[in-house]
N, C-alpha and C positions, 0 to 999 in steps of 0.2 A: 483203324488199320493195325496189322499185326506189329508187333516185334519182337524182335528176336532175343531170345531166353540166355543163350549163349555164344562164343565165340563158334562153337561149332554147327548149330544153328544157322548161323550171319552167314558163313560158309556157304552151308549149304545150299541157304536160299539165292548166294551169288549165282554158284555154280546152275543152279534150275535157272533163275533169270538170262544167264550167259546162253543157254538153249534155248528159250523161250522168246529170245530175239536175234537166233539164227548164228549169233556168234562161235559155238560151237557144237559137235552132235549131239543129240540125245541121246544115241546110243553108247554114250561115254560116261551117263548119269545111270547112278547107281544108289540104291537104300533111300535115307530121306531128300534128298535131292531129284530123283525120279519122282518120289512120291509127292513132293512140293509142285515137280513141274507140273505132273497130271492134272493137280487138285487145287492150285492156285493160281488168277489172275498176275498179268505182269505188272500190274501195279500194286497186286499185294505182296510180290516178289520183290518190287523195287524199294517199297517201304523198309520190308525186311531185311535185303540185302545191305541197305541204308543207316544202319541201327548203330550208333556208335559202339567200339568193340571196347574201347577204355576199363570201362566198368562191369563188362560181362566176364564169368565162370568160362573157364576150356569149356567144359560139358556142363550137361543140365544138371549131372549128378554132385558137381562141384559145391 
């Protein structure tokens, strides 16, 4: 299962999971969060979304 790279990663896989089970619109999901909901299951969103943030970088580039 995936995880997440970064705190904004974690993010964004919330925000696609948060759509992905109706919590809130898709049409509010924007960049890699649209592109997560498209292209990943909600159980590889929930993994990711799951990923402790302790030890992750803001961004990937960190």
């Amino acid at each position: 299962m995936p995880k997440a790279n970064s705190k904004d990663q974690q993010m964004a896989a919330s925000a696609a999971l948060s759509a992905k089970r109706g919590e809130t619109k898709v049409s509010g999901l924007q960049g890699a969060s649209k592109d997560m909901y498209d292209s990943m299951s909600e159980e590889e969103l929930d993994e990711m979304a799951s990923t402790d943030r302790s030890d992750l970088p803001e961004s990937k580039d960190d």
